[in-house]
N, C-alpha and C positions, 0 to 999 in steps of 0.2 A: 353556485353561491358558495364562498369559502364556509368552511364551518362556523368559527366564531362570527360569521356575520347571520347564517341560521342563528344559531344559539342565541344571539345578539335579538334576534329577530323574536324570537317564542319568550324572552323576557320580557320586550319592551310592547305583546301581545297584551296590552290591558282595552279594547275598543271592547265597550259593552256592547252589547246586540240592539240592532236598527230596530222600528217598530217595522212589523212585517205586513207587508200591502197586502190589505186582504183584496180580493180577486176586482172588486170595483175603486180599489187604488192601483190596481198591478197596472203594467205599462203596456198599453197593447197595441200602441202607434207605432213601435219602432223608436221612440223617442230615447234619444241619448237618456242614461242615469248615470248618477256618479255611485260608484263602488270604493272601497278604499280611499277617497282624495281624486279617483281618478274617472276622470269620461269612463263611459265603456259603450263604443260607438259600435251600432246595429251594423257597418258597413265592414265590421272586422272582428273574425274567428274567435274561436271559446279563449287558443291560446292568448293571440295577440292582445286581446282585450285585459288576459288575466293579469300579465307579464307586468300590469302598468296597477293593477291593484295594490296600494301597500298594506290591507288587510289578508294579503292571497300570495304573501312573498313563500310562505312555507310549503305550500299548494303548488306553486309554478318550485319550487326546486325537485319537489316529489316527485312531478308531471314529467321534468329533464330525466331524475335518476331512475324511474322507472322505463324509461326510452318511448313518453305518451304523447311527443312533442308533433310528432306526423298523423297519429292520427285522429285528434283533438285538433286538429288543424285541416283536417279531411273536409268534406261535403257534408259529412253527416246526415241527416240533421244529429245532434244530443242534446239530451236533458241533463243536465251537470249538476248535483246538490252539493255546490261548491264548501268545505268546511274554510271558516277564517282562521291565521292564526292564533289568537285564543280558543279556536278548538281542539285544533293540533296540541296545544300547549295546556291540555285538561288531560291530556294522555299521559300515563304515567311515565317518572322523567328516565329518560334514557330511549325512550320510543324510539319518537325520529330518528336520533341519531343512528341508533341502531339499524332500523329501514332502509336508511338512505345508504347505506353498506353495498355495493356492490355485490356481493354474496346472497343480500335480502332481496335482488329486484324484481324478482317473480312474486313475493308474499306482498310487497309494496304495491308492484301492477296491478293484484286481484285487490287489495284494500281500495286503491282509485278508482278502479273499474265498477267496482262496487257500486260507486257513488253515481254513474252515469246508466242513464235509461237511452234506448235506441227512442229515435223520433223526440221531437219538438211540443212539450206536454207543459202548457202554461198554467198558470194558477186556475183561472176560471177552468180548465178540463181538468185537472186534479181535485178541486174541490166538486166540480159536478160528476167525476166519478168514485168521489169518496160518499158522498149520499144515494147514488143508486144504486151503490152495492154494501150499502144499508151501514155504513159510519166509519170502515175503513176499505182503502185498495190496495193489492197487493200489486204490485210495480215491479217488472223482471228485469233485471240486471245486467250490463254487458257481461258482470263476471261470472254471471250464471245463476248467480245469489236470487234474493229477494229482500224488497225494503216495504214497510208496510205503513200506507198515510192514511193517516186522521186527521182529526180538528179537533182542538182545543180554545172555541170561541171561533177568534176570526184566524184563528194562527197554524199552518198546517205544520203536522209532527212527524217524525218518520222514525217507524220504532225496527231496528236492526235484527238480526238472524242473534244474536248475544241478550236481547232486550234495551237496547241502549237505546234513547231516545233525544233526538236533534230536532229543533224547530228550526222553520225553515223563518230568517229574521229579515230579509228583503226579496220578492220574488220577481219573477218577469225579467229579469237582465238581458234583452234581446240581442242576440247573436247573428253573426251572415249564415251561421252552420247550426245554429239552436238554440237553448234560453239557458242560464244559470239562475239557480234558485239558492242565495248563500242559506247558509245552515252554522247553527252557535255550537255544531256537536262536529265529533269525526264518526260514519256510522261503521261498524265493523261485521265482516263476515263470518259465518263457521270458519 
């Protein structure tokens, strides 16, 4: 994505946050949902699925400059705590831009990676392992890191290795390779 169509893209980022399915709304058919304006069909990958989000345009450029594209397209399974861009576009300005640097694409990969747990962990198993391990889980990270979920009511939070804290605003997006769970924050690592 040329620059001024990012940039283009994290201004025109005003989608306030969905109300977030708690676990007896999440989708646990496989059932198509719409993300962004767009299907996000269970018969097709975390990427293929994202590429078609227009709330995830800044996400799917991150996913290319970071070189995530092969293996968010793998077999997986992953858990994605997908940020939208008005998450991206909370970051203070010049972030992205700077990120998506060729020179940044290592510190970019561990911030995405960040975001992705190994295995296929839906709402109803995140919330029922955030009460038997007595009101938050600690969730390990591809990039090594740790993200830490709670509840806030019916809304799961995910508070970062920085303190930053992202709810999670639609969850269940079922995948051929795993589920994305959008998120209104970007969570950042050490």
């Amino acid at each position: 994505m040329p620059k001024t169509h990012l940039l283009a893209a994290l201004a025109a980022a005003t989608a306030a946050p969905l109300v977030l399915a708690s676990p007896a709304m999440a989708n646990h058919h496989n059932e198509t949902v719409m993300v962004g304006g767009a299907a996000m069909l269970p018969s097709r990958t975390i990427v293929e699925n994202a590429v078609n989000s227009a709330d995830h345009t800044t996400l799917v450029a991150a996913v290319k400059a970071a070189g995530l594209v092969d293996t968010l397209n793998s077999d997986g399974p992953f858990t994605v705590f997908a940020p939208t861009n008005a998450a991206f576009a909370k970051l203070p300005a010049g972030t992205v831009e700077t990120l998506l640097k060729p020179e940044n694409k290592a510190t970019l990969a561990k911030i995405l990676t960040y975001h992705v747990v190994a295995g296929k962990v839906s709402a109803a198993d995140l919330v029922a392992k955030i009460k038997a391990d007595g009101g938050s889980a600690k969730l390990a990270t591809v990039a090594g890191g740790t993200l830490t979920a709670s509840l806030m009511g019916d809304t799961v939070m995910l508070t970062d290795e920085k303190g930053g804290v992202a709810h999670v605003t639609q969850a269940d997006v079922m995948q051929k390779n795993g589920v994305i769970h959008v998120t209104d924050a970007v969570s950042l690592p050490n």
